[in-house]
Wavefront OBJ file of the C-alpha trace (Angstrom):
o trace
v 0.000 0.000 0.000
v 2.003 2.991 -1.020
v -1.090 6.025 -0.010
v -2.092 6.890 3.454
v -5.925 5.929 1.913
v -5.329 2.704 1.009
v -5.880 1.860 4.705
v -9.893 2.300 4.024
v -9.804 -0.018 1.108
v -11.756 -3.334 2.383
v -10.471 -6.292 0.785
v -13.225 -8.387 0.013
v -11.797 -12.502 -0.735
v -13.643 -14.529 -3.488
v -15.683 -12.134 -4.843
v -17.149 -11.733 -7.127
v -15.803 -14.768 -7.974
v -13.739 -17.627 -5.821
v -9.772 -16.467 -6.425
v -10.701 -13.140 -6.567
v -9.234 -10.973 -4.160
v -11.729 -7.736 -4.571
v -10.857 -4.102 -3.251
v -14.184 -2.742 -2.109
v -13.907 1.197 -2.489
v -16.748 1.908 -0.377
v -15.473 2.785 3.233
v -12.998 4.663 1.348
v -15.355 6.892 -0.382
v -17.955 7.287 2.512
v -15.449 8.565 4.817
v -12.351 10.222 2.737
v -14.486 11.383 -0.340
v -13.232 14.568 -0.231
v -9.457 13.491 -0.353
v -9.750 10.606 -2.659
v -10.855 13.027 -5.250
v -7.994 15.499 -4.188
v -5.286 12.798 -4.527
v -6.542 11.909 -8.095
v -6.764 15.440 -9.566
v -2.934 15.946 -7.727
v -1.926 13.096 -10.028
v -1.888 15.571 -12.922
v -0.203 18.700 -13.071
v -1.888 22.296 -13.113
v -0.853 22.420 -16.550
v -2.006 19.066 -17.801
v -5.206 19.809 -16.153
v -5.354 22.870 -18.572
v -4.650 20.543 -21.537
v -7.908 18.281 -20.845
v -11.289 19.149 -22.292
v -13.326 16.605 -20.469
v -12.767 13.485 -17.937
v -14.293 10.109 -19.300
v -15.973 7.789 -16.670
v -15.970 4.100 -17.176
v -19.376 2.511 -15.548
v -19.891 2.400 -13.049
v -17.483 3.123 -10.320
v -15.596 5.086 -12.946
v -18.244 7.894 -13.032
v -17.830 8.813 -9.753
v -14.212 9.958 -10.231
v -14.483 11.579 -14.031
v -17.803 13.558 -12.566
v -16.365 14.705 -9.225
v -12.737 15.918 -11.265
v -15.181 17.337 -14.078
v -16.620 19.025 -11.533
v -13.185 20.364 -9.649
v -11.630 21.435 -12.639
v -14.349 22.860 -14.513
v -14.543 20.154 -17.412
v -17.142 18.165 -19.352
v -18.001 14.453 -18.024
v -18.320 11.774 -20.584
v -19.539 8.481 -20.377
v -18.566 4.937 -21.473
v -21.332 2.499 -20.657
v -22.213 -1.249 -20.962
v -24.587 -2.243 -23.679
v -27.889 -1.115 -23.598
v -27.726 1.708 -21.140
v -26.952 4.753 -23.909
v -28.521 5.957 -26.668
v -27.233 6.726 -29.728
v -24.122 5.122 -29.781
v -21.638 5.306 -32.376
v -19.362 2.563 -31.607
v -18.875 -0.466 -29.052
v -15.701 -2.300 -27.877
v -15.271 -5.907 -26.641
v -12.150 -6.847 -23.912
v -11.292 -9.423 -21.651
v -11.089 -8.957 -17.918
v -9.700 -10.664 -14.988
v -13.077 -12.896 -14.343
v -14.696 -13.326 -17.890
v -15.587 -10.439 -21.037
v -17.406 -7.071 -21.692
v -18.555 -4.803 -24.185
v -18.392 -0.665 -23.660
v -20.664 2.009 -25.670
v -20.094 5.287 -26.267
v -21.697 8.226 -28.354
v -20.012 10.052 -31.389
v -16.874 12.160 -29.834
v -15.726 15.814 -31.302
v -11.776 15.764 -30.634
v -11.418 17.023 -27.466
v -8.545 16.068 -25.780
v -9.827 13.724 -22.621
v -8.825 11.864 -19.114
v -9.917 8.358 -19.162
v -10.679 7.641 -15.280
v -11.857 4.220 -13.232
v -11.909 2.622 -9.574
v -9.043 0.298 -10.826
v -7.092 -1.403 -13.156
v -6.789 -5.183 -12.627
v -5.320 -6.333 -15.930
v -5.808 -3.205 -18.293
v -8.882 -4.965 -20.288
v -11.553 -1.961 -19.549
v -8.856 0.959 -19.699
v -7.438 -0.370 -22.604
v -10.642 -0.898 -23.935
v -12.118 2.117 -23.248
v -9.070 4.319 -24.497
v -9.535 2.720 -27.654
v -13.226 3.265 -27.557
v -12.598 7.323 -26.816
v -9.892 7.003 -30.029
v -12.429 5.277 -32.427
v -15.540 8.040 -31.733
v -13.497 10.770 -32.192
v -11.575 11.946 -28.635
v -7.979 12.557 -28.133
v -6.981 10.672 -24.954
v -4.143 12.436 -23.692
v -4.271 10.568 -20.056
v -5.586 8.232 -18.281
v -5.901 7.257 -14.039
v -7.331 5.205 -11.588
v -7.690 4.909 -7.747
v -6.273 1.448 -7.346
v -3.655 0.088 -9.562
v -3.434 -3.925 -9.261
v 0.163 -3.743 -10.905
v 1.099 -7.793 -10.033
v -1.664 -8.315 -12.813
v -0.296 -5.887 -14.801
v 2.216 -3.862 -16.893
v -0.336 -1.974 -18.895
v 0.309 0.691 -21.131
v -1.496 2.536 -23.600
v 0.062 4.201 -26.877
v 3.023 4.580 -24.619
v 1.238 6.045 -21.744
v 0.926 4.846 -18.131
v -2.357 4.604 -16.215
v -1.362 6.876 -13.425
v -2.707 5.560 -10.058
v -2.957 6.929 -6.064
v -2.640 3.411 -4.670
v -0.546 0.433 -6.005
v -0.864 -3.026 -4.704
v 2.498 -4.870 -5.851
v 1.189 -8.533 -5.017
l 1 2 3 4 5 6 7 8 9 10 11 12 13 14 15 16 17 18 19 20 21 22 23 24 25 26 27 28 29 30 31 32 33 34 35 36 37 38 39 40 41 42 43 44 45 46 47 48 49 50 51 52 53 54 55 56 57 58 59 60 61 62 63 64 65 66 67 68 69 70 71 72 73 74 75 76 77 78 79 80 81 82 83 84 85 86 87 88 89 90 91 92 93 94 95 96 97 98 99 100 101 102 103 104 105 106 107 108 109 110 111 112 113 114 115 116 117 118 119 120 121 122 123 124 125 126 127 128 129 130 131 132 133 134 135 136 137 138 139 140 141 142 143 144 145 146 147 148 149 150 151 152 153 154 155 156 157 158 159 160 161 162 163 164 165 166 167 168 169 170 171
């Protein structure tokens, strides 16, 4: 655990399948809110911050941090949903994740320059997927970040960029 917040992380065993270890963000967000949200907008410089047009949530956990850092630094939210829960979409993606597969959605995009934001990354499937997603409809994705960064599963990378992360879990 390399933040002083990871101590409110609850890990949850076997869910939500057996072998799973699961980091339940809850506790976390019900009593630090305010300086979760603090930590992940301090992950990007003043100036990047000025670079990004809007901050792209991945559902579901993922729209809590792209909304709240919208919100902080005065940019648009965007979403990227599972089927069936936007309309009109203009594209969809299929990945791979740790327990099984998935499909995002999202609407046409107008080449704004965008954060791609989410709870965590276990193995990269619904960042990666969702950073290609933002490419294909039209956005520029010029960062990406999550809470939680599972990096035993993972060495992920996107067109050369790093998912930047508050807390890291090496095993």
């Amino acid at each position: 655990m390399s933040h002083p917040l990871a101590q409110y992380l609850e890990a949850v065993p076997d869910f939500p399948k057996p072998g799973i270890l699961f980091q339940d963000i809850s506790p976390l967000l019900k009593t630090h809110f305010v300086e979760t949200i603090d930590a992940l907008s301090a992950l990007f410089s003043e100036s990047e911050w000025e670079s990004i047009d809007d901050c792209v949530g991945i559902e579901s956990r993922g729209f809590i941090f792209a909304s709240a850092l919208a919100f902080k630094h005065n940019k648009g939210f965007i979403k990227v949903r599972k089927p069936g829960k936007l309309p009109n979409i203009h594209s969809s993606m299929e990945y791979g994740l740790e327990y099984g597969s998935d499909k995002l959605e999202m609407q046409k995009g107008n080449g704004n320059r965008v954060l791609v934001l989410d709870d965590l990354i276990a193995t990269g499937g619904s960042m990666g997927a969702a950073a290609a997603l933002c490419e294909k409809v039209g956005y520029d994705v010029v960062g990406m970040a999550c809470l939680v960064d599972l990096k035993a599963l993972n060495s992920f990378q996107y067109n050369e960029m790093t998912v930047r992360s508050v807390i890291q879990f090496d095993d």
